[in-house]
TIRO-2110 file (N, C-alpha, C; in Angstrom, 1 decimal):
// TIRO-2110
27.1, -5.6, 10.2, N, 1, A
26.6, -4.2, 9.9, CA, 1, A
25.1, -4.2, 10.2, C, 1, A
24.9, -3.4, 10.7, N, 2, A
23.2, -3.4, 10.9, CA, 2, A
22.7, -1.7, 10.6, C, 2, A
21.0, -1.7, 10.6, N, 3, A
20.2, -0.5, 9.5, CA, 3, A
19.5, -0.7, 11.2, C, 3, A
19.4, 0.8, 11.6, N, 4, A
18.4, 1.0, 12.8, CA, 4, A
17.0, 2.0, 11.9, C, 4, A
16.2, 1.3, 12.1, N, 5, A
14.5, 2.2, 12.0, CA, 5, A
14.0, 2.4, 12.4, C, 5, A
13.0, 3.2, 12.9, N, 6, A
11.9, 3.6, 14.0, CA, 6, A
11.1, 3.5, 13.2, C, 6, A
9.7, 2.5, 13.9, N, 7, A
8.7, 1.7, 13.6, CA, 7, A
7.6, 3.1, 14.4, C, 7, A
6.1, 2.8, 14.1, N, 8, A
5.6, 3.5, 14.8, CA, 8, A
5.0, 2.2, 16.0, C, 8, A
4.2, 2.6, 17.0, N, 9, A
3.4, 1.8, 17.4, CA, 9, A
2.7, 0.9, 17.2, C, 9, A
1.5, 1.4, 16.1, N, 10, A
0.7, 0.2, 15.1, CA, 10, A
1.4, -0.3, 14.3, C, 10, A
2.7, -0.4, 14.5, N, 11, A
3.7, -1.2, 13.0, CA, 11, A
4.5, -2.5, 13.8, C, 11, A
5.0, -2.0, 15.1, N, 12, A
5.8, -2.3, 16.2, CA, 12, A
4.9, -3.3, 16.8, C, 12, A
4.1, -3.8, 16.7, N, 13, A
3.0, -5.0, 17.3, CA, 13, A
3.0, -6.2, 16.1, C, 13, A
3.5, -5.9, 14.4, N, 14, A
3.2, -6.9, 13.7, CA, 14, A
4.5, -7.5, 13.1, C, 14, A
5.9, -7.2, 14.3, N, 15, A
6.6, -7.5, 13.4, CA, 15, A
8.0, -8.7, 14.9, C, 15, A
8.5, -9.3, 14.3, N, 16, A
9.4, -10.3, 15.2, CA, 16, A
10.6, -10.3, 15.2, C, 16, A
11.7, -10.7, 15.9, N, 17, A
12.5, -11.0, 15.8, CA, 17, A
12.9, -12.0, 15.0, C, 17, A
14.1, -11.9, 13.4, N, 18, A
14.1, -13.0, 12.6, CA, 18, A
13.2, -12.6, 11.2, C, 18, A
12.4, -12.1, 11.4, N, 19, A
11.6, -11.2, 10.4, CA, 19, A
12.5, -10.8, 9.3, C, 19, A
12.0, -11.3, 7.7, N, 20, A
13.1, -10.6, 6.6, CA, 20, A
13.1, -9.6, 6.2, C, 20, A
13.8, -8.6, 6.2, N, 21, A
13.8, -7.3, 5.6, CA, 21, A
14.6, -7.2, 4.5, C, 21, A
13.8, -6.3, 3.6, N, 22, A
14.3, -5.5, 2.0, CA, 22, A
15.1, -4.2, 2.7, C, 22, A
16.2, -3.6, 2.1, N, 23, A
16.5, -2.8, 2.2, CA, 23, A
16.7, -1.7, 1.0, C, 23, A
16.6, -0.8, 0.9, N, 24, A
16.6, 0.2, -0.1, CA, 24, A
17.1, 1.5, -0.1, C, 24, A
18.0, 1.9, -0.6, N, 25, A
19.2, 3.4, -0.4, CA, 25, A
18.4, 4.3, -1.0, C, 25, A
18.2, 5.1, -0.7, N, 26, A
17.7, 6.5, -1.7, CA, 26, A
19.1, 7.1, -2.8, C, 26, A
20.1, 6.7, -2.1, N, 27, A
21.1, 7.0, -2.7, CA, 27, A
22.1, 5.6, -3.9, C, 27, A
21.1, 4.3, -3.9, N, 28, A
21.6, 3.8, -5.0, CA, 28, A
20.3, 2.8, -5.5, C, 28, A
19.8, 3.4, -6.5, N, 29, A
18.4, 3.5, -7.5, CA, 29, A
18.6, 1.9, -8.0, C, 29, A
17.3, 1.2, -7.2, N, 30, A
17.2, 0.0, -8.0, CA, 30, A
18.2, -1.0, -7.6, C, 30, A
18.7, -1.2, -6.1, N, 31, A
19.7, -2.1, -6.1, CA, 31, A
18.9, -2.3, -4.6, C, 31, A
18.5, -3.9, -4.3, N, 32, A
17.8, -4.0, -3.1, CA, 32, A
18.6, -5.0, -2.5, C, 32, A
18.5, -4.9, -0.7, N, 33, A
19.9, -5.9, 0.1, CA, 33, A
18.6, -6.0, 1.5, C, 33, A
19.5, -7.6, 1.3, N, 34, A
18.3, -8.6, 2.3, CA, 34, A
19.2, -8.3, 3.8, C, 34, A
17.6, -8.3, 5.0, N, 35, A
18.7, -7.9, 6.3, CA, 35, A
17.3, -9.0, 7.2, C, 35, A
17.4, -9.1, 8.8, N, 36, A
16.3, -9.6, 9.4, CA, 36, A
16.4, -8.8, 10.3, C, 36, A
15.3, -8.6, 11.1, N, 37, A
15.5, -8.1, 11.9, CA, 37, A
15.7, -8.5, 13.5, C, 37, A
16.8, -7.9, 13.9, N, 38, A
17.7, -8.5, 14.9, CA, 38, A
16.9, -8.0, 16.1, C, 38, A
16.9, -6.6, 17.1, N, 39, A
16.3, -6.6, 18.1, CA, 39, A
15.1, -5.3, 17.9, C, 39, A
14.4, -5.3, 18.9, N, 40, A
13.2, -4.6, 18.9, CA, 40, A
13.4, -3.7, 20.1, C, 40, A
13.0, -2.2, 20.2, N, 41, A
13.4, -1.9, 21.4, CA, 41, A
12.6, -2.4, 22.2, C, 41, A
12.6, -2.6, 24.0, N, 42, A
11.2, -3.0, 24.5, CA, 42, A
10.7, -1.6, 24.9, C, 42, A
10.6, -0.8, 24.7, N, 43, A
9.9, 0.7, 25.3, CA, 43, A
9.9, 1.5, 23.8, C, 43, A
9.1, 2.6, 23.8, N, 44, A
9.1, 3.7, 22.6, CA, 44, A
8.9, 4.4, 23.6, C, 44, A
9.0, 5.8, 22.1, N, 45, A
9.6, 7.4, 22.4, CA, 45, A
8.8, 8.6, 21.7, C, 45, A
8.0, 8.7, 22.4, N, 46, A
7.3, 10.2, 21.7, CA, 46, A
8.3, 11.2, 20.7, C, 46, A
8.1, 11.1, 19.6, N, 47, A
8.8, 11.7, 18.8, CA, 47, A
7.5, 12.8, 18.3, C, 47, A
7.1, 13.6, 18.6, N, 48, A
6.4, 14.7, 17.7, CA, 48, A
4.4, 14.0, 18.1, C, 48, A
4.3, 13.7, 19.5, N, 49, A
3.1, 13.2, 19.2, CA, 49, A
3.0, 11.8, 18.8, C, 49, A
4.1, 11.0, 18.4, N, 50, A
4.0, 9.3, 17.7, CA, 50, A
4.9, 8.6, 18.6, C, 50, A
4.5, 7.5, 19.0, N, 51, A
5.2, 7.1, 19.8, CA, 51, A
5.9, 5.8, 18.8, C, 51, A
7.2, 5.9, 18.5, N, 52, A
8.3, 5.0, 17.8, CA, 52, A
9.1, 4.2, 18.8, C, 52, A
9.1, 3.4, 17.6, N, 53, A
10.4, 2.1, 18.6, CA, 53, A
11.5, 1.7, 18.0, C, 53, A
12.5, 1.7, 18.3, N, 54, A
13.8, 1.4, 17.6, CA, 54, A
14.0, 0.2, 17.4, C, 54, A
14.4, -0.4, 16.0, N, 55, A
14.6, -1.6, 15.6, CA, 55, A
15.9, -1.7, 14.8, C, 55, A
16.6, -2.5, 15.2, N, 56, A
17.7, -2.9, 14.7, CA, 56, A
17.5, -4.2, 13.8, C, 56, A
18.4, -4.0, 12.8, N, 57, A
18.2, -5.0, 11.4, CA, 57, A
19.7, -5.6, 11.0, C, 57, A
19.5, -6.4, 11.8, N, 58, A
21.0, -7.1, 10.5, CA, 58, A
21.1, -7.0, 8.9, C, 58, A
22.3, -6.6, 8.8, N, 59, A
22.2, -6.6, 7.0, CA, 59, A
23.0, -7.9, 6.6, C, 59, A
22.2, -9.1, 6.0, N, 60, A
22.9, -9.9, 5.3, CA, 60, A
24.0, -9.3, 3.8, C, 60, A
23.2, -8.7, 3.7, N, 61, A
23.8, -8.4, 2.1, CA, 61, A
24.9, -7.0, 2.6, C, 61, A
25.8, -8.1, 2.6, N, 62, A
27.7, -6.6, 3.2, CA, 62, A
27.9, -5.9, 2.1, C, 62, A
27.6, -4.2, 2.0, N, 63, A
28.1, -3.8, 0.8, CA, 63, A
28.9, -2.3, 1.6, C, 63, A
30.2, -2.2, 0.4, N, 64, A
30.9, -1.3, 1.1, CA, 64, A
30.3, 0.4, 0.4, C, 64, A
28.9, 0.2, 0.2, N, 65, A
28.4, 1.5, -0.1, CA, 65, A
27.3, 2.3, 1.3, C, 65, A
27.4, 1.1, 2.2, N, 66, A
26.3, 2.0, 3.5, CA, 66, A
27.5, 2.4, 4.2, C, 66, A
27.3, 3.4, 4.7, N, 67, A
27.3, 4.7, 5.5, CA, 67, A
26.9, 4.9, 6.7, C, 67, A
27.9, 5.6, 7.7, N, 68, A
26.3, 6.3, 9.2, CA, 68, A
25.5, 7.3, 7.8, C, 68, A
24.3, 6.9, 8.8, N, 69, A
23.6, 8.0, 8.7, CA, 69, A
22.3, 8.3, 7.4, C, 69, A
22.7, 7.3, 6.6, N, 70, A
22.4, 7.0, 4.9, CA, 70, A
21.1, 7.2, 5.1, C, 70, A
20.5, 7.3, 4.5, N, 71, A
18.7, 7.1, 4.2, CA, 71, A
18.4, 6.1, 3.5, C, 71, A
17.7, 5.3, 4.5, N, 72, A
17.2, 4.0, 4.0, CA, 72, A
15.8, 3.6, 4.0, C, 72, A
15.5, 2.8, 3.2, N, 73, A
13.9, 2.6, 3.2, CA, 73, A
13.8, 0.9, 3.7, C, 73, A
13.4, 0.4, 4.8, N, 74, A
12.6, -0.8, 5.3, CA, 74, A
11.7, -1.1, 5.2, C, 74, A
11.4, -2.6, 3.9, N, 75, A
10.3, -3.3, 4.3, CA, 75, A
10.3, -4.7, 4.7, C, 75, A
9.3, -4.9, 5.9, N, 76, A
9.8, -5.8, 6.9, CA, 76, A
8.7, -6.9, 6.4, C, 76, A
8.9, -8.1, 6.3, N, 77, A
7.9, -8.6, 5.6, CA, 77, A
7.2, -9.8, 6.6, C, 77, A
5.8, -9.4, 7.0, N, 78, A
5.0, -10.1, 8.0, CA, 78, A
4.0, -11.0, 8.2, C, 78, A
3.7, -10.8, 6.8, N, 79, A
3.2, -12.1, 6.0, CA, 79, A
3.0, -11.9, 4.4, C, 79, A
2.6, -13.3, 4.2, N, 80, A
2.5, -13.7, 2.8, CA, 80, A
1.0, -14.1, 2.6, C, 80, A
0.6, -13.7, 1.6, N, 81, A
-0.5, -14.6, 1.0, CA, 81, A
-0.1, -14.5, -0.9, C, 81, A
-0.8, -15.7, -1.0, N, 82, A
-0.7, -15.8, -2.7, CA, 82, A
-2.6, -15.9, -2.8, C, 82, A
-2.9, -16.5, -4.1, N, 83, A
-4.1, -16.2, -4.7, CA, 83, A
-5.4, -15.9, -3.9, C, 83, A
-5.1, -14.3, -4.0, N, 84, A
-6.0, -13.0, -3.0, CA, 84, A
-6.4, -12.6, -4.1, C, 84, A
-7.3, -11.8, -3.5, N, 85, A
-8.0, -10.7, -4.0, CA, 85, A
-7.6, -9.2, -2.7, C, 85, A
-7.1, -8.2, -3.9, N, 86, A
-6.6, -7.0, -3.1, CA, 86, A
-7.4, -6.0, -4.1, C, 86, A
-7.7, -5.2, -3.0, N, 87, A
-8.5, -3.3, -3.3, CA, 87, A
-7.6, -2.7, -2.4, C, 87, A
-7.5, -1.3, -3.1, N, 88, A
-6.8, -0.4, -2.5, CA, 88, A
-7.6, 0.2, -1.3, C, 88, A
-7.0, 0.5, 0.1, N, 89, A
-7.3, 0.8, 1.1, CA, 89, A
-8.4, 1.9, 0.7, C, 89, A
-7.9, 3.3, 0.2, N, 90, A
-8.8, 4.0, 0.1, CA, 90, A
-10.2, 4.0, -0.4, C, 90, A
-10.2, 2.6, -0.8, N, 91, A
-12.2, 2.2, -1.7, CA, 91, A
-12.5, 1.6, -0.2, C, 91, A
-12.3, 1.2, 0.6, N, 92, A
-12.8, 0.9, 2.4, CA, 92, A
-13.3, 2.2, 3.1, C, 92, A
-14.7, 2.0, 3.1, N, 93, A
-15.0, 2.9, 4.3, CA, 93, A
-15.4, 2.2, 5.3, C, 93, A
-15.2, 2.7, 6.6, N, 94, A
-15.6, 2.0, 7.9, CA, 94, A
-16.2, 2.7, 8.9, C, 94, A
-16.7, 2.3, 9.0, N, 95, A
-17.8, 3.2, 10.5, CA, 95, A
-17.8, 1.7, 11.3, C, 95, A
-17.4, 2.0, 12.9, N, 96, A
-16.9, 1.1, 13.9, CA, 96, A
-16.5, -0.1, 13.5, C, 96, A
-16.8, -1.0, 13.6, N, 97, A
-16.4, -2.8, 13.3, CA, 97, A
-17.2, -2.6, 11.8, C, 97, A
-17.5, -1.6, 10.9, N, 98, A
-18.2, -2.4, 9.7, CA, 98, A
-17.5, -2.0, 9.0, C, 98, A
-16.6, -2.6, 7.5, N, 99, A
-16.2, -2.0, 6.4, CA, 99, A
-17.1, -2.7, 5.2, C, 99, A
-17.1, -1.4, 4.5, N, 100, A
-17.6, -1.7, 3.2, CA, 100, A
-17.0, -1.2, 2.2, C, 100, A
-17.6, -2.0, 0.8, N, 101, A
-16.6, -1.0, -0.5, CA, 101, A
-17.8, -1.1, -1.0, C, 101, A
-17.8, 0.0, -2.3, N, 102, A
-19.0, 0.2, -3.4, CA, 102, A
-18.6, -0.9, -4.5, C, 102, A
-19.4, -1.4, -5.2, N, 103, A
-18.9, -2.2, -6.4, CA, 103, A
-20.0, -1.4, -7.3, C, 103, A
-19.8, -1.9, -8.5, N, 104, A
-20.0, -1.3, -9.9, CA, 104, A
-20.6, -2.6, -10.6, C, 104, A
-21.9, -2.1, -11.1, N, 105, A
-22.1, -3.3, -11.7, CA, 105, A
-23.0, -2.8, -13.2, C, 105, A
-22.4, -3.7, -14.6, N, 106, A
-23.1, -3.0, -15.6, CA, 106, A
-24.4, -2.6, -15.7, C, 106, A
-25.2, -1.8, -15.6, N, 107, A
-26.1, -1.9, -15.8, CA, 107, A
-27.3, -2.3, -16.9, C, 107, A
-28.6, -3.2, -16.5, N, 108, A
-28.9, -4.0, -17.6, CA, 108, A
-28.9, -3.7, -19.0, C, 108, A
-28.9, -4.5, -19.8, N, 109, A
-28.5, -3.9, -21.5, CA, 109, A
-27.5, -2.8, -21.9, C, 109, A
-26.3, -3.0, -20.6, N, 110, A
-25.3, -1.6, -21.3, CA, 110, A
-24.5, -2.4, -21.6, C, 110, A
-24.0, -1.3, -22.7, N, 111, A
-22.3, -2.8, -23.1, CA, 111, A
-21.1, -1.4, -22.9, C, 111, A
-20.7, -2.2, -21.7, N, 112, A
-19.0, -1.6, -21.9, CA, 112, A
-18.4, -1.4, -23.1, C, 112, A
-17.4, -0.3, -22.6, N, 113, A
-16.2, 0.0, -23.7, CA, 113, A
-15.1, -1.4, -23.9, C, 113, A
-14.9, -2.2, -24.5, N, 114, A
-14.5, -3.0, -24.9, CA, 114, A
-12.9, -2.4, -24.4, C, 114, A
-12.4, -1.2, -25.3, N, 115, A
-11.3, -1.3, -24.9, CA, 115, A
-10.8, 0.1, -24.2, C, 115, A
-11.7, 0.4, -22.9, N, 116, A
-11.3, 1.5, -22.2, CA, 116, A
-9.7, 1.8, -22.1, C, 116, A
-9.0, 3.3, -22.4, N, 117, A
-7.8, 3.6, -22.9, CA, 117, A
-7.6, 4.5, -21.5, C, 117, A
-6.5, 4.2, -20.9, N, 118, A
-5.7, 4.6, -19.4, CA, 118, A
-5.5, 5.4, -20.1, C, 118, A
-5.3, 6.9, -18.9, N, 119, A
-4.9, 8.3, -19.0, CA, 119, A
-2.9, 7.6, -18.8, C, 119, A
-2.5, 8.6, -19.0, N, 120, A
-1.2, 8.7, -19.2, CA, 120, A
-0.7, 8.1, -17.6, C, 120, A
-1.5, 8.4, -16.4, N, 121, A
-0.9, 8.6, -14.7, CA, 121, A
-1.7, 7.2, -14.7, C, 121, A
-2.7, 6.7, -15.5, N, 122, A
-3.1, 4.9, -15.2, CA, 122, A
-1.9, 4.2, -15.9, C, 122, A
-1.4, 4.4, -16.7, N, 123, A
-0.6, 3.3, -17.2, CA, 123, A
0.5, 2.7, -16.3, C, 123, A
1.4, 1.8, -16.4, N, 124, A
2.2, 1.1, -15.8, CA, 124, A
3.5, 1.9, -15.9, C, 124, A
4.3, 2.2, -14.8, N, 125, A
5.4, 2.7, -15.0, CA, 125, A
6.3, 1.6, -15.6, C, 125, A
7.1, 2.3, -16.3, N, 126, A
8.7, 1.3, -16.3, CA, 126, A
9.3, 0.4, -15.7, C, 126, A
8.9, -1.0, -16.4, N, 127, A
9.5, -1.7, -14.9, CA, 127, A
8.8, -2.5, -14.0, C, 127, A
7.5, -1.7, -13.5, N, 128, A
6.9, -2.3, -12.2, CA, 128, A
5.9, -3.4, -13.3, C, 128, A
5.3, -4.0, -12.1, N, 129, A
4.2, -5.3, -12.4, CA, 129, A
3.0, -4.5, -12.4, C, 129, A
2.4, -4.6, -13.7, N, 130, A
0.8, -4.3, -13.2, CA, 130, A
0.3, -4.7, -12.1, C, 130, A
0.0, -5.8, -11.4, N, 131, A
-0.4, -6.4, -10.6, CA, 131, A
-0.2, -5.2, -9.3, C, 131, A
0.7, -4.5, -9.2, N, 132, A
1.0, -3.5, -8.1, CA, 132, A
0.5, -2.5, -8.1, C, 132, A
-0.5, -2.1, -9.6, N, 133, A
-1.1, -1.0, -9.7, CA, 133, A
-2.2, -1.5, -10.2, C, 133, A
-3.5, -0.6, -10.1, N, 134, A
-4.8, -0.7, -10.2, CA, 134, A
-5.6, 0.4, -11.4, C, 134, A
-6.3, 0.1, -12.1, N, 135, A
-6.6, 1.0, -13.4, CA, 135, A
-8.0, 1.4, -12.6, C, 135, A
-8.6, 2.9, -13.3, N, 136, A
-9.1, 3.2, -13.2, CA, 136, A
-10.4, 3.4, -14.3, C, 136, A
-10.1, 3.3, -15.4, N, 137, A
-10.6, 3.5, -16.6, CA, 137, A
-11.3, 2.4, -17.1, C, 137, A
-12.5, 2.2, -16.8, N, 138, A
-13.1, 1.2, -17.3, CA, 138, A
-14.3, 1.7, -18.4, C, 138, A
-14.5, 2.6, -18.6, N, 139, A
-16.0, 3.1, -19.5, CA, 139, A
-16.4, 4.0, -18.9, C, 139, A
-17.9, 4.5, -19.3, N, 140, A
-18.4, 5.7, -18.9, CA, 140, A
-19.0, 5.5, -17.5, C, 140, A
-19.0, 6.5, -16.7, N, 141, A
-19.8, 5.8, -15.5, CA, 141, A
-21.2, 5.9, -15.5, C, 141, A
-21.9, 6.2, -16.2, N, 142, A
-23.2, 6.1, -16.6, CA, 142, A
-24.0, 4.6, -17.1, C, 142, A
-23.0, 3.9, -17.0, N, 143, A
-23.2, 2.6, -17.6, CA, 143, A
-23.3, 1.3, -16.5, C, 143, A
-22.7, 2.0, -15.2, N, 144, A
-23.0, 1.4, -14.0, CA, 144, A
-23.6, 1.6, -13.0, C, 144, A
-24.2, 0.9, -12.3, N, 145, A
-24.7, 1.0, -11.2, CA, 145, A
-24.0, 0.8, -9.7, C, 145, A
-24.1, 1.4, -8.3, N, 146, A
-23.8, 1.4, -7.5, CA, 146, A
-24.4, 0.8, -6.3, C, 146, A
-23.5, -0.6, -5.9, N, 147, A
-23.8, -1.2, -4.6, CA, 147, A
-23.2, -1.1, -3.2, C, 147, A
-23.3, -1.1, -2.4, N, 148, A
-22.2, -1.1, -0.9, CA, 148, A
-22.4, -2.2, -0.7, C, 148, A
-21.2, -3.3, -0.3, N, 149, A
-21.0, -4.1, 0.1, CA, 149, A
-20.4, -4.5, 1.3, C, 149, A
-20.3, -5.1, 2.1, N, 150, A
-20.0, -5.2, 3.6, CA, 150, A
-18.9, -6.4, 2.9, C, 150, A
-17.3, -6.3, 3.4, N, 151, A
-16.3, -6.9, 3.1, CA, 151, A
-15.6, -7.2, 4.9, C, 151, A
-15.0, -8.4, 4.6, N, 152, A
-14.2, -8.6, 5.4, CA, 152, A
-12.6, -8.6, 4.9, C, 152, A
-11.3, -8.5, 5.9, N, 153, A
-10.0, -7.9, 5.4, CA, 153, A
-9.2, -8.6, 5.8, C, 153, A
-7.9, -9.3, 5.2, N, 154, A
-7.3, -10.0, 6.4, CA, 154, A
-6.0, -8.9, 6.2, C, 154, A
-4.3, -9.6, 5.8, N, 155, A
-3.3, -8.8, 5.4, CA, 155, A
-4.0, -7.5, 4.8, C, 155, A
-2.8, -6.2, 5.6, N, 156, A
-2.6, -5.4, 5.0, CA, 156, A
-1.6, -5.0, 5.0, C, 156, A
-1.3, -3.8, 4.1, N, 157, A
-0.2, -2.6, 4.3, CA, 157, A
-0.7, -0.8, 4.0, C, 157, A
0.1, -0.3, 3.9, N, 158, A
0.3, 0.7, 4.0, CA, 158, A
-1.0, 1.3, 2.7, C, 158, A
-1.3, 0.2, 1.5, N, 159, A
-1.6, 0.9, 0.3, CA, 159, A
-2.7, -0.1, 0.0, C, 159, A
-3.0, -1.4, 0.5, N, 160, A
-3.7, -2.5, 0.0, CA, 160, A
-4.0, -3.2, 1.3, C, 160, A
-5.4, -3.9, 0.7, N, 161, A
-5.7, -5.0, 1.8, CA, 161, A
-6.5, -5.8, 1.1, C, 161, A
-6.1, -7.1, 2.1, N, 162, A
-6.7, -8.2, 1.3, CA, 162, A
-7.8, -8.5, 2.0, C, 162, A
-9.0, -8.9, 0.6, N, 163, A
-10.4, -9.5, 0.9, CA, 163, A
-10.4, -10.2, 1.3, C, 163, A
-10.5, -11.2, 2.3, N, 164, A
-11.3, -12.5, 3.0, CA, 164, A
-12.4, -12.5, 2.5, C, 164, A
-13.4, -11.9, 2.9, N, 165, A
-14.9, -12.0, 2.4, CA, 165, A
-15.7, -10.7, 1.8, C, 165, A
-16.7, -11.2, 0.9, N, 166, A
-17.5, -9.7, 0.6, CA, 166, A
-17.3, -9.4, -1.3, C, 166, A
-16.4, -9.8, -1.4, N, 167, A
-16.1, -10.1, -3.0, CA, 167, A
-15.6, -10.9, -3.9, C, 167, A
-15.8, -10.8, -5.2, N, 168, A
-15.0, -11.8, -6.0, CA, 168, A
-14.1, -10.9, -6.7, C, 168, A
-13.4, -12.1, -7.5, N, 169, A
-12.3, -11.7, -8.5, CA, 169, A
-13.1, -10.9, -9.8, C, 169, A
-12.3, -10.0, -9.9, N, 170, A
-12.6, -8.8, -11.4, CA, 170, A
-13.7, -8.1, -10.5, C, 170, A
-13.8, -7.8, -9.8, N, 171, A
-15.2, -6.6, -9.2, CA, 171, A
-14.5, -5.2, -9.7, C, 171, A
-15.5, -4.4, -9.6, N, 172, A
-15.4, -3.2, -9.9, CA, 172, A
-15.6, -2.5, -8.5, C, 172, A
-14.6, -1.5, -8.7, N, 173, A
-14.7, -1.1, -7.2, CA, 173, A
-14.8, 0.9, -7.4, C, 173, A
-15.8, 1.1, -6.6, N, 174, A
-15.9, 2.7, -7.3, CA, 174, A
-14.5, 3.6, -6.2, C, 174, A
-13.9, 4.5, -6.2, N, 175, A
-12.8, 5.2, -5.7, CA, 175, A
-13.2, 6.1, -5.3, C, 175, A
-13.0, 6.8, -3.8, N, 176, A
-13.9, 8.2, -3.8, CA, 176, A
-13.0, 9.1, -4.8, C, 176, A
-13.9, 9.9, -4.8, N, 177, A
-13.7, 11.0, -5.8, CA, 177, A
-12.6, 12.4, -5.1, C, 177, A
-11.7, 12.6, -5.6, N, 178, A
-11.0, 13.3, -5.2, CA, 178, A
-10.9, 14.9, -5.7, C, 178, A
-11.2, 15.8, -4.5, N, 179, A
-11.5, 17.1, -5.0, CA, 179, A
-9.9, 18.1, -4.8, C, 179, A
-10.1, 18.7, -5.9, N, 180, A
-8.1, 19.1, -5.5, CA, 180, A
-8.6, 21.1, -5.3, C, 180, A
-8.7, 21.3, -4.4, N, 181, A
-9.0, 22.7, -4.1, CA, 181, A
-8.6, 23.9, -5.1, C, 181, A
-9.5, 24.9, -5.5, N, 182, A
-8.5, 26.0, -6.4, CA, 182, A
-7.7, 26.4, -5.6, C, 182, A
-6.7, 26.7, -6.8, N, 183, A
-5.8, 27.8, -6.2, CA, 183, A
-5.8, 29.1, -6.3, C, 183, A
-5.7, 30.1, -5.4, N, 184, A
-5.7, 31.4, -6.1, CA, 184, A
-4.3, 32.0, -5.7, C, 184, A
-3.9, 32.1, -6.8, N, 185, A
-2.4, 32.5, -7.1, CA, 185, A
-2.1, 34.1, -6.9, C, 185, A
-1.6, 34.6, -6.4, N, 186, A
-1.2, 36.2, -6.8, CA, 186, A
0.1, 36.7, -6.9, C, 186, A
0.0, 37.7, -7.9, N, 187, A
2.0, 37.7, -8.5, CA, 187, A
2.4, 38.4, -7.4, C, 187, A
3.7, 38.6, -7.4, N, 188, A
4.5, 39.4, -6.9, CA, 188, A
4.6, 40.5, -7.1, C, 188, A
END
């Protein structure tokens, strides 16, 4: 049985033949099935402006619940690292070959909140590993100061990249600030 995906271009350059895939149903919550992936197309296809490539995935794991057609989620796994240090993509700004992140640093004679208390949307969902998610809530921000740092990056994905160079473990990393537009509503 095999799961066909379309990769985009910049995805379709980091992945091989043999490569292990996760597989995930939208339609059965929490139940994950190991597959590799079998061939790669050699050409892509403008789909909408993106040029995708068709990938075929052997499914190791035989279950008589896939389907044509099913909706499936692929992750293709293209490398590994263990004891990293990861920031979320969005604290990276880059202007040509340079990336940097802002770090946070106490400023002199301030004493943190000892026990800064996560909003309801920081806390850890059910289930997942902290380690997957990132807090935001550390004290007042008046209590720090702001540096830019020039970082280097190796692994990435879609949500995280890992430091090579530029920081250590436990940094403070500032998030741009996100502005959510008014709305102006009018009844019917």
């Amino acid at each position: 049985m095999q799961a066909v995906v379309k990769l985009n271009e910049v995805d379709v350059t980091k992945i091989k033949i043999g490569d292990p895939v996760t597989i995930t149903l939208d339609s059965v919550e929490g139940k994950e099935y190991k597959g590799e992936v079998e061939t790669i197309a050699p050409a892509g296809v403008n789909r909408n402006n993106i040029v995708v490539f068709e990938v075929k995935i052997n499914l190791i794991d035989k279950s008589d619940i896939f389907r044509p057609e099913m909706t499936a989620n692929a992750d293709i796994l293209v490398g590994h690292a263990t004891d990293i240090i990861k920031i979320p993509l969005e604290a990276i700004e880059q202007k040509e070959n340079t990336k940097k992140v802002t770090l946070l640093t106490l400023k002199q004679g301030a004493v943190p909140d000892p026990t800064p208390t996560p909003t309801e949307d920081e806390k850890d969902p059910p289930g997942k590993d902290s380690e997957d998610y990132y807090k935001t809530a550390f004290g007042k921000k008046d209590l720090y100061e702001e540096k830019k740092v020039e970082v280097k990056t190796g692994l990435s994905n879609e949500i995280w990249a890992v430091v090579v160079e530029g920081i250590k473990d436990q940094a403070l990393i500032k998030l741009p600030e996100i502005k959510i537009p008014e709305r102006n509503e009018q009844p019917f």
